[in-house]
Structures are given as structure tokens and as C-alpha cells.
Kinemage of the C-alpha trace (Angstrom):
@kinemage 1
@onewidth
@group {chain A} dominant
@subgroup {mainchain}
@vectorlist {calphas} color= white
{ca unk a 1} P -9.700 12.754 4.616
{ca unk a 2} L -7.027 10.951 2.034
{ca unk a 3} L -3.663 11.037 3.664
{ca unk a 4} L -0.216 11.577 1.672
{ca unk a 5} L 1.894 8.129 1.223
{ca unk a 6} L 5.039 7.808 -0.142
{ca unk a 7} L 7.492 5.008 -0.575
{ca unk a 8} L 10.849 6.623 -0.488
{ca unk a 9} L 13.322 3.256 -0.557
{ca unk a 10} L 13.519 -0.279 -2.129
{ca unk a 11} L 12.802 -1.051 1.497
{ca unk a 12} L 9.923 0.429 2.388
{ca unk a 13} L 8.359 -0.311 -1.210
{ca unk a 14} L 8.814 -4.275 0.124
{ca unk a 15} L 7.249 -3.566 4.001
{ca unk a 16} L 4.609 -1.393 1.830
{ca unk a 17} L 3.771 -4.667 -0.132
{ca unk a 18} L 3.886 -6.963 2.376
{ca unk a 19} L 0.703 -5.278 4.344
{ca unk a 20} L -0.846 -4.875 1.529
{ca unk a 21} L -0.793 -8.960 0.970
{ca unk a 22} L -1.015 -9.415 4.857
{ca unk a 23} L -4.324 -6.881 4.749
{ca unk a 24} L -5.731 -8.647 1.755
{ca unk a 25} L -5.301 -12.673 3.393
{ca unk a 26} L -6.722 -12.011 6.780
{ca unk a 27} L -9.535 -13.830 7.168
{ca unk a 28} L -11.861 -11.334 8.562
{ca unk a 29} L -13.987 -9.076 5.998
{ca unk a 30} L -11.958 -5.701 4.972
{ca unk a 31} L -13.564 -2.790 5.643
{ca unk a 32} L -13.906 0.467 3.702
{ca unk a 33} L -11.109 2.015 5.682
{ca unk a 34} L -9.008 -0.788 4.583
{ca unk a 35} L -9.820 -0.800 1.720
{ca unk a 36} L -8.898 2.668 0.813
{ca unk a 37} L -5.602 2.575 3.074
{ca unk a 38} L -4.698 -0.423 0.534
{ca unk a 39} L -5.442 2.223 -2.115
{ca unk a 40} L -3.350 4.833 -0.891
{ca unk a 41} L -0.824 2.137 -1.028
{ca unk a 42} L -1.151 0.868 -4.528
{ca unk a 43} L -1.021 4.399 -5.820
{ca unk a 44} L 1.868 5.022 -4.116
{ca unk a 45} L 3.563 1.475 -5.128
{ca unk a 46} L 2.661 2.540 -8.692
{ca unk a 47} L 4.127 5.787 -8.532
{ca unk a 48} L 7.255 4.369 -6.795
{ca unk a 49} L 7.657 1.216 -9.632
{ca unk a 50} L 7.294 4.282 -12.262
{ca unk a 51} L 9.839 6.518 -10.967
{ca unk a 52} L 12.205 4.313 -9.529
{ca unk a 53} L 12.372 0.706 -10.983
């Protein structure tokens, strides 16, 4: 089940990198859920750094 994200403002683009680092420096193990969430993000961050910055 992959859900739709979208960054839609300079705003949430920073919040949307910010859990990303916050999710990748906590000190227990990720887990695949995680993971892929993070995924979802990147995409998303990609997408939004392509069409908007």
C-alpha cells in the first residue's frame, strides 16, 4: 500500500526534511515501514527540488 506525498510549499519541503534527518538519527534500528515512509519522502523532496527550486 504506497501512499501519495506531496510537498506543496518551501515550508513543508523543510518540516519534510527535518523527519527525514530526525527518522534517520534515532538511535533505535529503522524498520521497513520507515524505511519506505523515508522513501516516499525523498521522492517527493526530489520531485519538489525539480519543479520548484
Amino acid at each position: 500500500m504506497e501512499k501519495e506525498f506531496k510537498i506543496t510549499s518551501a515550508q513543508h519541503y523543510e518540516d519534510t526534511m527535518i523527519t527525514i534527518f530526525e527518522l534517520q538519527e534515532q538511535e533505535d534500528p529503522l524498520t521497513a515501514s520507515q524505511i519506505k515512509e523515508i522513501e516516499i519522502m525523498l521522492q517527493a523532496a526530489a520531485k519538489y527540488e525539480d519543479e520548484e527550486l
